[in-house]
C-alpha positions in Angstrom: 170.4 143.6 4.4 172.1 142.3 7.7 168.6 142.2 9.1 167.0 140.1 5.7 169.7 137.5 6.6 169.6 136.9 10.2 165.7 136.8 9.4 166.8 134.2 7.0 168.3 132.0 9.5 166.0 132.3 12.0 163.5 130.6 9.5 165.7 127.9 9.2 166.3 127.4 12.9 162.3 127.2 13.4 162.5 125.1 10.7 165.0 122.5 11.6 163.1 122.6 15.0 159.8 122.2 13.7 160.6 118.7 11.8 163.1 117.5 14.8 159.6 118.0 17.4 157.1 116.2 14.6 158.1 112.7 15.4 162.5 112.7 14.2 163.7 111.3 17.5 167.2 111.6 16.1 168.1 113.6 13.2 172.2 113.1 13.5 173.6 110.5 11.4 176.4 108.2 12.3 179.9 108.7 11.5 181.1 106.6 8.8 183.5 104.4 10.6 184.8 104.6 14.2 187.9 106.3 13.7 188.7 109.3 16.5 189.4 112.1 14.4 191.8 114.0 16.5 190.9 117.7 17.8 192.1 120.8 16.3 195.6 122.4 17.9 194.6 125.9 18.3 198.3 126.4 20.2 201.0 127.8 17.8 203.7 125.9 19.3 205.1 122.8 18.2 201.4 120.6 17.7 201.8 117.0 17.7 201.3 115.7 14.5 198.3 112.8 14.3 197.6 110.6 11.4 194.2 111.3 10.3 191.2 108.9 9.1 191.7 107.1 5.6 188.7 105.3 5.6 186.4 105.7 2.5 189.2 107.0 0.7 190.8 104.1 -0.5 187.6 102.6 -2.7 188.8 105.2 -5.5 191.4 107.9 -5.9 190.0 109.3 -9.6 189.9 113.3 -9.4 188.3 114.9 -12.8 188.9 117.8 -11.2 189.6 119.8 -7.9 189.1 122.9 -6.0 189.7 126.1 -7.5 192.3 128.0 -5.7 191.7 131.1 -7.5 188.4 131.8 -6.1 188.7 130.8 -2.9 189.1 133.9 -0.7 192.1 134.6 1.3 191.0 133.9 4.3 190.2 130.1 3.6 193.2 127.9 2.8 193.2 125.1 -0.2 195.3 122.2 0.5 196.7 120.2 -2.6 194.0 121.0 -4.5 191.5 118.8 -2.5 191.2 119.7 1.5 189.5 123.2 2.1 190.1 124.6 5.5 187.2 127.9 6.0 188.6 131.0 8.1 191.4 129.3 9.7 192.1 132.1 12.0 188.1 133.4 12.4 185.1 133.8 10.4 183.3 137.5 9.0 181.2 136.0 6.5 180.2 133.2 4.3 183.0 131.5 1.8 182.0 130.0 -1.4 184.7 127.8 -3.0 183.8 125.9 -6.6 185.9 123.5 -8.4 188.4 124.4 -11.2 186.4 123.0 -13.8 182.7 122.6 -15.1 180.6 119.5 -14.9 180.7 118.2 -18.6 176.7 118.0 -19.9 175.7 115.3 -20.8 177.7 113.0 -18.3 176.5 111.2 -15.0 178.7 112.6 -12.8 180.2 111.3 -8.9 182.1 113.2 -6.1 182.8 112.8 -2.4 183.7 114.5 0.0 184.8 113.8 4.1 184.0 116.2 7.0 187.3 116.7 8.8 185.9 118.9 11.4 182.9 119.4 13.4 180.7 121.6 12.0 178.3 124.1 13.5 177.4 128.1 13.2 175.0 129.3 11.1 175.3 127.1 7.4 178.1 124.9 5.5 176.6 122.8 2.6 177.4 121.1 -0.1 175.9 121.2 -3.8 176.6 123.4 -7.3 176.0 126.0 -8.6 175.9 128.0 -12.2 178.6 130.2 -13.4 175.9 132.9 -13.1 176.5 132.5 -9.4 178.4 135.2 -7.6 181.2 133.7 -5.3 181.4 136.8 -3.1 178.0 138.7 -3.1 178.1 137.2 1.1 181.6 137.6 1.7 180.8 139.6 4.9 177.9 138.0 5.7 176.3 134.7 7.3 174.0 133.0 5.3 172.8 129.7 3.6 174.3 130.6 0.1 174.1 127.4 -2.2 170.5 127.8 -3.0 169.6 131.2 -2.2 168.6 132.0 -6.2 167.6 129.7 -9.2 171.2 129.3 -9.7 172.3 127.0 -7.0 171.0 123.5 -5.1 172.8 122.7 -1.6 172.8 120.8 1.0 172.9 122.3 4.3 174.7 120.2 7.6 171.6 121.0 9.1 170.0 118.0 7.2 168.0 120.4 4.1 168.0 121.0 1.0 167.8 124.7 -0.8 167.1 126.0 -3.7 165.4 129.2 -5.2 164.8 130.4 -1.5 163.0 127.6 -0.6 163.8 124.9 2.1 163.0 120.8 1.6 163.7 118.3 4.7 166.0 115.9 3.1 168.2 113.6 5.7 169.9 113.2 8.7 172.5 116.0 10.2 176.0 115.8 9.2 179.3 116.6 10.5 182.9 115.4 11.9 183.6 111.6 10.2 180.9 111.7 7.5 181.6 111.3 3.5 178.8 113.2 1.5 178.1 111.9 -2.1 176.8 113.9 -4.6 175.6 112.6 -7.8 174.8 114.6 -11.0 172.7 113.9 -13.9 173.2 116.0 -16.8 171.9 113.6 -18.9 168.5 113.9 -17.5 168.7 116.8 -15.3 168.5 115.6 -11.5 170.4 115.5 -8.5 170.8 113.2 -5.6 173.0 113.2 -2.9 174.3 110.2 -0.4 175.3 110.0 3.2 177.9 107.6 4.3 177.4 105.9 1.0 173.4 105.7 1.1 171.5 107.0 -1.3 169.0 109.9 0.6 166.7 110.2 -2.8 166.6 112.7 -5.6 166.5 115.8 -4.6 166.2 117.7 -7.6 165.1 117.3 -11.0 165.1 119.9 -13.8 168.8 120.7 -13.7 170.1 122.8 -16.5 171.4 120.7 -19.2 172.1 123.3 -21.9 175.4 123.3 -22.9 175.5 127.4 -22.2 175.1 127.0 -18.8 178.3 126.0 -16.9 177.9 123.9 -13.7 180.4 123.7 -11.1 180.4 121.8 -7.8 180.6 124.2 -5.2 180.8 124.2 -1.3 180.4 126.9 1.3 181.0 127.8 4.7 180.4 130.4 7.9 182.1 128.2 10.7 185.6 129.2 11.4 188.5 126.2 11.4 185.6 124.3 9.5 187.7 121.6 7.3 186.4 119.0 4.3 188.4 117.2 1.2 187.9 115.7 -1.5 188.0 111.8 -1.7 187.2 111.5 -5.5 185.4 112.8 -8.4 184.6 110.6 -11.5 182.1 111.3 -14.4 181.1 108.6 -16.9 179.5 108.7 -20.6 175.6 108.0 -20.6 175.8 104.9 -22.9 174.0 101.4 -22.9 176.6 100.0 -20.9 175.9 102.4 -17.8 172.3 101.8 -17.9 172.9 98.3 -17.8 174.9 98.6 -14.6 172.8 101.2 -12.8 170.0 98.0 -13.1 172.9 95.2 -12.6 173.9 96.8 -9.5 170.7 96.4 -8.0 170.8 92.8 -7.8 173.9 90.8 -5.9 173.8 87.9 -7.9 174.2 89.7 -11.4 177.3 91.5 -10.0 178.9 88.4 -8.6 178.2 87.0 -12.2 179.8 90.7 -14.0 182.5 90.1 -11.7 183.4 86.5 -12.7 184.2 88.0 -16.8 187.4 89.2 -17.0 186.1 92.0 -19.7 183.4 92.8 -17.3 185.2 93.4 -14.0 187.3 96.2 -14.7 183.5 97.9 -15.5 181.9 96.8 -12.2 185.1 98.2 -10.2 185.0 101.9 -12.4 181.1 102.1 -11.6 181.4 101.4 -7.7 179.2 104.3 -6.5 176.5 102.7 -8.4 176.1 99.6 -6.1 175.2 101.4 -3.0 171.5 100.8 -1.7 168.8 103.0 -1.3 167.8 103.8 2.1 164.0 103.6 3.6 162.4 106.7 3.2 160.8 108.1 6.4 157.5 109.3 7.1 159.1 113.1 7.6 160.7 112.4 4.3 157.2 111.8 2.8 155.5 114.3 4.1 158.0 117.5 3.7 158.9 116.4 0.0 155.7 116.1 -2.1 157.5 117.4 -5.5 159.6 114.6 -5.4 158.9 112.3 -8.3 156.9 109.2 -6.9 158.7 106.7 -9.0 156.9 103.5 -6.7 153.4 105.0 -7.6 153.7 105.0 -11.6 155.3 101.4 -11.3 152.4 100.7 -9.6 150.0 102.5 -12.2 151.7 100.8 -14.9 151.6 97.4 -13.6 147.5 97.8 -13.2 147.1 98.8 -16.7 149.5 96.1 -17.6 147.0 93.6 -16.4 144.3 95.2 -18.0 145.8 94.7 -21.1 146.8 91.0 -20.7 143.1 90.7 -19.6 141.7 92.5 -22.6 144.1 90.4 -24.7 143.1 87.3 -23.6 139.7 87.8 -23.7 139.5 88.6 -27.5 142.7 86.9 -28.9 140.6 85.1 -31.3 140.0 88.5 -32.6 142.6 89.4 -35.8 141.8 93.1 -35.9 142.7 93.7 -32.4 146.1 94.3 -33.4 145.5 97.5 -35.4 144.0 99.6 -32.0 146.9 98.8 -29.9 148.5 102.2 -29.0 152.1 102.8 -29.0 151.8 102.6 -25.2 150.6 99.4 -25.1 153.4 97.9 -27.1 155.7 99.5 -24.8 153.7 98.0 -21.7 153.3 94.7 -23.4 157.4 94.0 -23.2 156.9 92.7 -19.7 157.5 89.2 -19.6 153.9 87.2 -18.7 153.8 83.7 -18.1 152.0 81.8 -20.3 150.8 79.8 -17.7 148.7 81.9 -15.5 145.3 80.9 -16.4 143.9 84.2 -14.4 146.2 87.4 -15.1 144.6 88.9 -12.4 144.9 86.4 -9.3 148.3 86.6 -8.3 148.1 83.0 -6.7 148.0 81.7 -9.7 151.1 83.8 -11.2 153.7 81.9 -8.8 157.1 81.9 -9.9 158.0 78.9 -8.1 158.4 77.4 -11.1 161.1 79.3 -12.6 164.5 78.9 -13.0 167.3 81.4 -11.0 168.0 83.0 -14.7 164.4 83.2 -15.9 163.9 85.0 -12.3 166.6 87.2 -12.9 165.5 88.1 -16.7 162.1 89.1 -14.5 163.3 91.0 -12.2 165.4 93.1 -14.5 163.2 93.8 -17.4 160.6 94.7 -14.4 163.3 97.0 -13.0 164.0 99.0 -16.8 160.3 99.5 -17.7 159.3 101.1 -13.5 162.4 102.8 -13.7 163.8 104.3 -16.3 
């Protein structure tokens, strides 16, 4: 078994190597801000106490739940309920630490969490994981354990993704300074995760979302002295309301406007994760993560048959039976807004919006925005 695992992480060392010599000229990310994030006092006697980095953690202190002090092993310490400190003295293994609750289904749910310490040895990462997961089946040994089986998704320091045994680039490199989002849908079943407040794509779809499996967020770690916590941890209703805002908060101008109700602001400030940006996808991204769900693709499809359609329309509006072989689809494609004065659907020189006013734009872009990307 000892030899399965080192075998294990040797394929993710040829791995990480591989996609660092095929054109990443720098996989590390940045720390968040530029705070010095004092070493660790390995001396027993009196240590000078420093005050340690707040930034990040002052944008929401909401904690639906913590970690789980019962099943954290004895030799990793849990502090208040939110900073983890793995094999404070030194490391024999792997140590697996979940929260104290379940993920509720049905709910879009929103944690964070800061590296306090730098990280290295042989895996720490970041995901969840099923209540069919064993916590200490690697105790006593090193491994990548949050994604070995179909019952876990992580995401390693190393900048990958796991799950069922298999390995995805993802991202950048973590460690010392950075905040890690992680964003659940148990709505739809996906899940994405965010580095220093970026979005780095979905990374998973087909999450369980029966209400017999229990999800919990779970972290895990070989380094010795290695050190995290817990900024915040929110979970929201999927309603109308939060669908509006996950399109809202795409687009500065509506927020400032959302902002300016009184009714509406409190909602803008609750749902703050949901204005981060996306960041650019890069060419190793691309390439290492076909399976991922090519949402600018079927935009692009269903913008082409739009036009079709308008065309076709157009062409034999004088026709009154045309209405009865519309398919369903059609009608659902149709609820683009067209402008009536585009003598030619298809020339886009024709279709300038020049002429529209800011809120006519706007009602555009977001009905555009629903129909590519719900």
């Amino acid at each position: 078994m000892h030899f399965r695992t080192t075998s294990r992480n040797h394929q993710m060392d040829a791995l990480v190597a591989s996609l660092s010599s095929s054109g990443a000229s720098e996989n590390r990310s940045a720390p968040f801000c530029n705070c010095e994030y004092p070493a660790i006092t390995r001396s027993r006697q009196k240590g000078r106490r420093v005050e340690r980095c707040k930034c990040g953690e002052d944008t929401s202190s909401r904690l639906d739940w913590v970690w789980d002090d019962e099943t954290s092993y004895s030799d990793s310490k849990i502090l208040n309920g939110t900073e983890i400190v793995f094999h404070p003295v030194y490391s024999q293994g792997t140590a697996v630490i979940r929260a104290n609750q379940p993920l509720q289904p049905g709910r879009h749910h929103y944690w964070e969490i800061k590296i306090l310490s730098t990280l290295a040895g042989t895996d720490i990462m970041l995901g969840i994981g099923t209540d069919r997961m064993s916590l200490q089946a690697h105790r006593f040994k090193f491994a990548s354990v949050l994604g070995l089986d179909d019952q876990s998704w992580g995401y390693s320091y190393r900048g990958l993704i796991q799950h069922n045994n298999q390995l995805k680039y993802y991202g950048k490199k973590y460690s010392q300074g950075r905040i890690i989002g992680v964003y659940v849908d148990l709505f739809q079943g996906t899940l994405e995760f965010y580095l220093n407040r970026r979005s780095l794509g979905r990374a998973y779809v087909n999450i369980p979302r029966d209400d017999n499996v229990l999800i919990y967020p779970m972290v895990c770690s070989t380094s010795a002295k290695s050190s995290l916590k817990l900024i915040n941890a929110a979970s929201f209703n999927d309603s109308l309301v939060f669908r509006c805002m996950k399109i809202v908060s795409r687009y500065p101008k509506l927020v400032e406007q959302v902002e300016k109700v009184p009714g509406l602001r409190r909602l803008s400030s609750d749902l703050w994760f949901l204005q981060f940006k996306d960041s650019k996808k890069t060419d190793e991204f691309q390439r290492n993560n076909l399976l991922l769900e090519d949402e600018a693709l079927l935009c692009g499809l269903k913008k082409k048959k739009l036009e079709k359609i308008v065309s076709q329309a157009e062409a034999h509006c004088s026709t009154n039976d045309q209405s009865a072989n519309i398919t369903e689809d059609q009608i659902y494609e149709n609820m683009f807004p067209v402008q009536k004065s585009c003598k030619h659907p298809s020339d886009d020189s024709s279709c300038s919006s020049s002429n529209f006013s800011e809120d006519e734009e706007l009602h555009s872009m977001i009905s555009r925005e629903f129909f590519c990307n719900h």
